[in-house]
DSSP file (Angstrom, degrees, kcal/mol; ACC not computed):
  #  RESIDUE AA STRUCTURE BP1 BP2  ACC     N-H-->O    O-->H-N    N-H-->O    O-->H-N    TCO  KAPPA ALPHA  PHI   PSI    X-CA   Y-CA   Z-CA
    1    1 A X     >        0   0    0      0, 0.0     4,-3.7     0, 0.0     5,-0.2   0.000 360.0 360.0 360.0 -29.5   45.8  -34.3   36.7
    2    2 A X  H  >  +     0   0    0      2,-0.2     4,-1.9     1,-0.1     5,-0.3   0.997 360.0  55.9 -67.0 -42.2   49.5  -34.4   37.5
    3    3 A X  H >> S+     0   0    0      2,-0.2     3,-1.7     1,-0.2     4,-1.5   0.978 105.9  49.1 -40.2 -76.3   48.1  -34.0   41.3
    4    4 A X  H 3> S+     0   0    0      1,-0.3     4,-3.4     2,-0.2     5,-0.2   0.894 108.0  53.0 -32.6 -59.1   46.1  -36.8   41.1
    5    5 A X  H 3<>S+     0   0    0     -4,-3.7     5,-1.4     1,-0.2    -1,-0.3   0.745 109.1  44.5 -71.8  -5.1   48.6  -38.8   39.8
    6    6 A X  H X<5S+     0   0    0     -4,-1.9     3,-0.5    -3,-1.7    -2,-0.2   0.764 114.4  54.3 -80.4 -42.8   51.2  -38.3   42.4
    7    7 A X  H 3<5S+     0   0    0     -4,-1.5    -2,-0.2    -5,-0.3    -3,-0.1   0.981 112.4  39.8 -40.9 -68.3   48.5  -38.7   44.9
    8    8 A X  T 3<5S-     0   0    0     -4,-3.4    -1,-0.2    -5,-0.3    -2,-0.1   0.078 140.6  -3.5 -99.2  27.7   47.1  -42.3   43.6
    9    9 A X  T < 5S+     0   0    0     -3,-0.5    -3,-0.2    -5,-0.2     7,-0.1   0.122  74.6 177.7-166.4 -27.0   50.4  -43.9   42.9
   10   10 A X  S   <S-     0   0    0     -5,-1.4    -3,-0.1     1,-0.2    -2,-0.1  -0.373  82.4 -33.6  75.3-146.3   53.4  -41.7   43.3
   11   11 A X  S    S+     0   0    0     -5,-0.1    -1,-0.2    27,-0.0    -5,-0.0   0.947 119.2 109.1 -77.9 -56.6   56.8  -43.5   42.6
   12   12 A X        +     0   0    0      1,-0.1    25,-0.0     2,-0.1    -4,-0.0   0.398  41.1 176.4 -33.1 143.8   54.7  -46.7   44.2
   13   13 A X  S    S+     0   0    0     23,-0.1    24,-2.1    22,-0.0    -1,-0.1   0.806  76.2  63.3-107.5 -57.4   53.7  -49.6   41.4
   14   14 A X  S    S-     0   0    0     22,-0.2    21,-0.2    18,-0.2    18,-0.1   0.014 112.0-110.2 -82.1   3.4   52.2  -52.2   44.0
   15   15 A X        +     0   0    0     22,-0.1     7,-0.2     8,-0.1     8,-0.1   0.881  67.3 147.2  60.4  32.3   49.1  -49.7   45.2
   16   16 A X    >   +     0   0    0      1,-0.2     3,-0.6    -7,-0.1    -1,-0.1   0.912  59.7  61.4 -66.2 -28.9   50.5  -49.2   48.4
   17   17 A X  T 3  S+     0   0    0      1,-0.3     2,-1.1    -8,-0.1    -1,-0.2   0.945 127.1  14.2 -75.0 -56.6   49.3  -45.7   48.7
   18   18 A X  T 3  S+     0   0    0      1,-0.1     4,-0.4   -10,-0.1    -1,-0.3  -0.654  71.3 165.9-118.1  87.8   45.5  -47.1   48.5
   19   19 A X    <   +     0   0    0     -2,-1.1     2,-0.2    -3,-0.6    -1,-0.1   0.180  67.0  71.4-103.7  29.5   45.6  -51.1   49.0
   20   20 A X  S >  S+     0   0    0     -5,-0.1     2,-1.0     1,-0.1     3,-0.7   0.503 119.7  20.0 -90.9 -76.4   41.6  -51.4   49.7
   21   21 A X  T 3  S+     0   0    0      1,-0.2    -2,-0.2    -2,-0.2    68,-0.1   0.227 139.4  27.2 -97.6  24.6   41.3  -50.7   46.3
   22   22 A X  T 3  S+     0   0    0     -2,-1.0     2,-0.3    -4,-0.4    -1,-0.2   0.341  85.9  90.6-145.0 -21.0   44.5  -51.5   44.7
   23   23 A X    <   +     0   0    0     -3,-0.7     2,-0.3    -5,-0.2    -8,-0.1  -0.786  43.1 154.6 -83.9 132.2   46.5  -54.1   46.5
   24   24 A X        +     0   0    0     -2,-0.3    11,-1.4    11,-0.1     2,-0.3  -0.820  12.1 173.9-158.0 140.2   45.4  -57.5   44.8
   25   25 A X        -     0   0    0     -2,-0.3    37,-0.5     9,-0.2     2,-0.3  -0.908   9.6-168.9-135.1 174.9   48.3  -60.4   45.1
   26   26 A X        -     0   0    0      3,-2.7     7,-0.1    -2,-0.3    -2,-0.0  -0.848  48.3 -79.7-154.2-171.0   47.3  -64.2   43.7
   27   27 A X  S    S+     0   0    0     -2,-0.3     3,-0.2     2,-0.1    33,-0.0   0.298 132.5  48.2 -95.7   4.4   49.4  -67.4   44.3
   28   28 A X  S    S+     0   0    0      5,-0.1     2,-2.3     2,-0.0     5,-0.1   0.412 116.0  40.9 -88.3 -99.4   51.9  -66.4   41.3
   29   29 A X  S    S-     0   0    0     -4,-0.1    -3,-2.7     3,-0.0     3,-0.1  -0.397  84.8-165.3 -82.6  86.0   52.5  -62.7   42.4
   30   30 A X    >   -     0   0    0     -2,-2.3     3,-1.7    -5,-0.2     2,-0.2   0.116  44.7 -63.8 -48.7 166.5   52.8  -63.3   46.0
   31   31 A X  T 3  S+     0   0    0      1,-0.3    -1,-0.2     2,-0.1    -6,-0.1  -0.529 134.6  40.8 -88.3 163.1   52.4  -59.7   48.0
   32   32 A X  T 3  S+     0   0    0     -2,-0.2    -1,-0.3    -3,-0.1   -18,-0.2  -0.405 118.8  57.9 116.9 -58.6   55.1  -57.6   47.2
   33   33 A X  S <  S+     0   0    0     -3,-1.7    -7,-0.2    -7,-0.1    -2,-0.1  -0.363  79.7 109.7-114.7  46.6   54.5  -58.9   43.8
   34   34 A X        -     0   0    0      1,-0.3     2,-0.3    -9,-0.1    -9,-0.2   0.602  69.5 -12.4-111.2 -93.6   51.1  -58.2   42.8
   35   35 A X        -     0   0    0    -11,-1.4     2,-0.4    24,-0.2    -1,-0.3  -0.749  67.4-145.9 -78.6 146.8   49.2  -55.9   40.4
   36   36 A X  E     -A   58   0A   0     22,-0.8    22,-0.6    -2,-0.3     2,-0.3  -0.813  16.9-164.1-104.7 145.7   51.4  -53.4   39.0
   37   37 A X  E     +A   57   0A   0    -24,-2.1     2,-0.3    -2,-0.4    20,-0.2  -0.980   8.9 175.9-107.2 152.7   50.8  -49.7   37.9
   38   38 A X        -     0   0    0     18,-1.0     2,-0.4    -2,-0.3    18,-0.3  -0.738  23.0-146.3-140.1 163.8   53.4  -47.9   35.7
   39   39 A X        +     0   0    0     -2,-0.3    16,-0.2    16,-0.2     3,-0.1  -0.960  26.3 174.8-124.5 115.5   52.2  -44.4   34.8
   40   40 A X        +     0   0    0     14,-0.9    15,-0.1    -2,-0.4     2,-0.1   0.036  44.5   4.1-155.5  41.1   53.6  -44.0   31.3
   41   41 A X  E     -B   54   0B   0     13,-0.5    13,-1.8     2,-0.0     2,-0.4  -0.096  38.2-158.3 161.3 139.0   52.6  -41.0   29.7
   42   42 A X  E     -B   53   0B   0     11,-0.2     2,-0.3    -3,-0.1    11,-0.2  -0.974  20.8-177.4-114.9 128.4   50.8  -37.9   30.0
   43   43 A X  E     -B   52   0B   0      9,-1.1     9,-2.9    -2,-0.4     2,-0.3  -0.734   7.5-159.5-117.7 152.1   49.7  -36.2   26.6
   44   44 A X  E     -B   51   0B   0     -2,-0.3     2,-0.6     7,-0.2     7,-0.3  -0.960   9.0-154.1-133.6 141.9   47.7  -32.7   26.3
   45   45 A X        -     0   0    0      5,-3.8     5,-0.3    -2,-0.3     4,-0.1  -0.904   7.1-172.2-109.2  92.6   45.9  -31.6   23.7
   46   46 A X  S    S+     0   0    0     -2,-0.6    -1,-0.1     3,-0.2     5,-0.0   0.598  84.1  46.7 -89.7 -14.3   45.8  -27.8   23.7
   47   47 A X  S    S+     0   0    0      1,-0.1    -1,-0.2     3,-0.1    -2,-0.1   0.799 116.5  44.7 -65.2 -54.5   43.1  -27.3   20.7
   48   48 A X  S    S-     0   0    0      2,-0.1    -2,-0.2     1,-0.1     3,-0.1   0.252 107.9-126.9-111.2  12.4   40.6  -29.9   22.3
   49   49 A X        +     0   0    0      1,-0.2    -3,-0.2    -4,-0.1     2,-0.2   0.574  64.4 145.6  71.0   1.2   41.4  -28.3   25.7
   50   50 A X        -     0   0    0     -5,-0.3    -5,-3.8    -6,-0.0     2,-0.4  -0.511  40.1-163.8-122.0 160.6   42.3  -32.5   27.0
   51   51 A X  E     -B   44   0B   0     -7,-0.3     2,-0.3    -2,-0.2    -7,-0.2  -0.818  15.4-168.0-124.2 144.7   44.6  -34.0   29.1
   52   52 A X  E     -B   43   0B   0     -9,-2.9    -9,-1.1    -2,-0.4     2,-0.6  -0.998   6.5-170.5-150.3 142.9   45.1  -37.7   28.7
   53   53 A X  E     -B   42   0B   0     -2,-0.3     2,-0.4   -11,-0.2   -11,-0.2  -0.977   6.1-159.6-138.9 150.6   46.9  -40.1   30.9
   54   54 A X  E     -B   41   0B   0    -13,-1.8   -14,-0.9    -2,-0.6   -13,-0.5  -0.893   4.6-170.0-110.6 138.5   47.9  -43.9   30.2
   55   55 A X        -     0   0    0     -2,-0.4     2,-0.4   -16,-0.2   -16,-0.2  -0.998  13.8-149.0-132.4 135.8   48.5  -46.1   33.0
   56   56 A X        +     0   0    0     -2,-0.4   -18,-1.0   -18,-0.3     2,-0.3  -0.809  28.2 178.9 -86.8 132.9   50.0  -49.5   32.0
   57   57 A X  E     -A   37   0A   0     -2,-0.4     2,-0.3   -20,-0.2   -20,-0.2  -0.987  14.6-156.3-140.4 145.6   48.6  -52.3   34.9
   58   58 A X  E     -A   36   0A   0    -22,-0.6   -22,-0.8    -2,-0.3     2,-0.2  -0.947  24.8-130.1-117.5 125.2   49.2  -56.1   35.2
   59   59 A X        -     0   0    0     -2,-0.3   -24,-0.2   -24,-0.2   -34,-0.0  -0.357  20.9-151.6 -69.7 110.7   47.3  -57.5   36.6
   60   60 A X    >   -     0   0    0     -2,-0.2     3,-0.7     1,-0.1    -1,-0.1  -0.234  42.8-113.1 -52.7 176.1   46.9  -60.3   39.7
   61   61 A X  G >  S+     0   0    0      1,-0.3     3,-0.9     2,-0.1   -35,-0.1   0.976 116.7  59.3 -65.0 -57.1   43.8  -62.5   39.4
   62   62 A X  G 3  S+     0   0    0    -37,-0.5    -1,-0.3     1,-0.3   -36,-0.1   0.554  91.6  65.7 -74.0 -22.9   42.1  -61.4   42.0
   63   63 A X  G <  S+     0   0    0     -3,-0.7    18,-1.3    17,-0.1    -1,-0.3   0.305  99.5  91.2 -91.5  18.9   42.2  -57.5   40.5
   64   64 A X  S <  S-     0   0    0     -3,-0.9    16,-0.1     1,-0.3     3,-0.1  -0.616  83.8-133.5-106.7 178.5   39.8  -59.5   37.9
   65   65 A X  S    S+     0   0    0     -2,-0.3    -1,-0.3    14,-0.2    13,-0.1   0.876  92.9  54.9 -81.9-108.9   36.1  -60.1   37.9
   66   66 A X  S    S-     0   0    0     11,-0.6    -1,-0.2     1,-0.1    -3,-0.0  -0.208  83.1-127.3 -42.6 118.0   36.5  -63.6   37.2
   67   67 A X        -     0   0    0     -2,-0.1     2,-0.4    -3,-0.1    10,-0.2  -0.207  22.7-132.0 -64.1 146.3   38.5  -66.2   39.1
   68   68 A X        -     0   0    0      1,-0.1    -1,-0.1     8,-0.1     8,-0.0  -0.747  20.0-138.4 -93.0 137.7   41.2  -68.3   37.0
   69   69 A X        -     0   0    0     -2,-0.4    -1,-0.1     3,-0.0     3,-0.1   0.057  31.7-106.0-119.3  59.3   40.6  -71.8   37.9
   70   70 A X  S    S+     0   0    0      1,-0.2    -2,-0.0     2,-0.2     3,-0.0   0.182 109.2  52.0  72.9 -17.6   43.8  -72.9   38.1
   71   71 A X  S    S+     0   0    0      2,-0.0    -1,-0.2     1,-0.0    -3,-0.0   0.769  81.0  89.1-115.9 -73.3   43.6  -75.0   34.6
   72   72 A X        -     0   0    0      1,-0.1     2,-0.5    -3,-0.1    -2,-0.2   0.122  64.2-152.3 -55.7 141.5   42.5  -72.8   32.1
   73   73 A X        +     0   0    0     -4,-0.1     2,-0.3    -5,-0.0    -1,-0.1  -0.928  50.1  17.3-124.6 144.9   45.2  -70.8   30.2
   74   74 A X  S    S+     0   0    0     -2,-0.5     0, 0.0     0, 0.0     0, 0.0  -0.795  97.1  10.6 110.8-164.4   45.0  -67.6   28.6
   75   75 A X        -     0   0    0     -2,-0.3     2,-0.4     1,-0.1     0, 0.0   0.075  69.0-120.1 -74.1 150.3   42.6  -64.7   28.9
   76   76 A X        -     0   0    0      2,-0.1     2,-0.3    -8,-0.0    -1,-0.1  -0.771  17.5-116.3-104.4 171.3   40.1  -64.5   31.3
   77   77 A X  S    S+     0   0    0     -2,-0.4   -11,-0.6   -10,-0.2   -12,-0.1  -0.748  76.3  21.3 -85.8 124.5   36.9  -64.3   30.8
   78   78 A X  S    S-     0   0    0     -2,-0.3    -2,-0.1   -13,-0.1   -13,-0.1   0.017  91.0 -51.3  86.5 162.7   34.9  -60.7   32.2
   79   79 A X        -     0   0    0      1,-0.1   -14,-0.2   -15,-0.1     2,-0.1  -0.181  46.4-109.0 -74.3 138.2   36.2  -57.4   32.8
   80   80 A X    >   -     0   0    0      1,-0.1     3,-1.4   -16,-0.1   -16,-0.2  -0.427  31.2-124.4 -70.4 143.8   38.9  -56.0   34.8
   81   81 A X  T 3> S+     0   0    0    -18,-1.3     4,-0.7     1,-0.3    -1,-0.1   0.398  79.2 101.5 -78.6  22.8   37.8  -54.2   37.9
   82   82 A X  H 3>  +     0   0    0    -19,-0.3     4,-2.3     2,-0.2    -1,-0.3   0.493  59.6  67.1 -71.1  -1.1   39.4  -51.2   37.3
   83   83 A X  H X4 S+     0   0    0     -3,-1.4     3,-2.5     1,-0.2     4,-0.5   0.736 107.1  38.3 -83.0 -84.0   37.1  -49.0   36.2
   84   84 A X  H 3> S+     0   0    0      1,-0.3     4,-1.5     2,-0.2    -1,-0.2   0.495 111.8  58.8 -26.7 -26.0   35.2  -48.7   39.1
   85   85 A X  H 3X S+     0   0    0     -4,-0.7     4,-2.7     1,-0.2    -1,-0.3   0.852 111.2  44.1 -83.9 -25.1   38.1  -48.8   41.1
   86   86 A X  H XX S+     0   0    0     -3,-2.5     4,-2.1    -4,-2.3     3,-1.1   0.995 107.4  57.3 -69.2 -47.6   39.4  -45.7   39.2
   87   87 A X  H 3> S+     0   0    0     -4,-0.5     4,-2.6     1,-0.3    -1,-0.2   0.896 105.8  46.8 -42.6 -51.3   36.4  -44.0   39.3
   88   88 A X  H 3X S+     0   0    0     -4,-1.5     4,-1.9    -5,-0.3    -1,-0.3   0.802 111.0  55.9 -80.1  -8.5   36.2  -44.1   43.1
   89   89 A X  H <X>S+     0   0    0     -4,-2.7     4,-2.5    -3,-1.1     5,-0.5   0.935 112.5  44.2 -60.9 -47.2   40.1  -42.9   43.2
   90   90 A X  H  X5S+     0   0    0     -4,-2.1     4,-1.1    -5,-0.2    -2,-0.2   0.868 112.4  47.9 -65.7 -37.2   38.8  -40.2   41.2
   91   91 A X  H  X5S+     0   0    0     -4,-2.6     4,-0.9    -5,-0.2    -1,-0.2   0.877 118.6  41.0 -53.0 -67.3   35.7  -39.8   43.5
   92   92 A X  H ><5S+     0   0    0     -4,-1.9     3,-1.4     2,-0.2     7,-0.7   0.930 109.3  56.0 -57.6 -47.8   38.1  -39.8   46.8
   93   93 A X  H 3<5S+     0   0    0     -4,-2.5     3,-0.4     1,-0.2    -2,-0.2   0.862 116.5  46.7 -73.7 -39.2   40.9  -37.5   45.1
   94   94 A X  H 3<<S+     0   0    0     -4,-1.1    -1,-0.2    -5,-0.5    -2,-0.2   0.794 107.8  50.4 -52.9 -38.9   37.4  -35.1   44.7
   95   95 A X  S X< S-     0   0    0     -3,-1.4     3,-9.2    -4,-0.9     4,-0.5  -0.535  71.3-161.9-148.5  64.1   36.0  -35.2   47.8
   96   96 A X  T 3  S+     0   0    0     -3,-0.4    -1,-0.1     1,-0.3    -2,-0.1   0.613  88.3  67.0   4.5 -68.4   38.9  -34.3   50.1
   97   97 A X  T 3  S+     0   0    0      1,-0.2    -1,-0.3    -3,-0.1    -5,-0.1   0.931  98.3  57.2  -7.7 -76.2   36.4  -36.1   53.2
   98   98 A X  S <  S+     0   0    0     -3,-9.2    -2,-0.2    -7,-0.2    -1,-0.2   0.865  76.2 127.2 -62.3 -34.8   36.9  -39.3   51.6
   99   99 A X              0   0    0     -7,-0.7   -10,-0.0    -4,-0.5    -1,-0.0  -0.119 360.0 360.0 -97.0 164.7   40.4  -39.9   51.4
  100  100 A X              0   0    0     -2,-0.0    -1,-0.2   -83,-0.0    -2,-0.1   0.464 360.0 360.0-113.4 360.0   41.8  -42.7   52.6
């Protein structure tokens, strides 16, 4: 796991290391400034055999499902698209071929 995570984000916050799927900026967090990852803590479990990792993200819009439309304030509505995008990091990180 620790490979992986040095792999899909490193030191890097901004997704530079993979910005198809990871790069999102919006008209607030211009690029440069756009979704963040912090990686900010890895726990093991040594009974349950598990490895757990937290990644903290904030988000631009655009790394949403749903577009903000400029008025409404507060939560958006639908799911963020990170699972899928982790899944295919996990997917690439797998299948040596794929990655970008």
């Amino acid at each position: 796991m620790l490979r992986f995570m040095k792999w899909a984000w490193g030191i890097n916050t901004f997704g530079e290391d993979h910005p198809d799927l990871l790069e999102r900026h919006d008209d607030i967090f211009k690029k440069g400034n756009g979704t963040t990852y912090a990686l900010t803590k890895f726990v093991t479990d040594k009974n349950k055999n598990q490895a757990r990792l937290e990644i903290d993200i904030r988000y631009a819009l655009y790394h949403h499902r749903e577009y903000w439309d400029g008025k409404t304030w507060g939560t958006l509505k639908g799911d963020s698209q990170f699972k899928n995008i982790f899944a295919t990091l996990v997917s690439h990180f797998n299948n040596p071929k794929k990655l970008s």
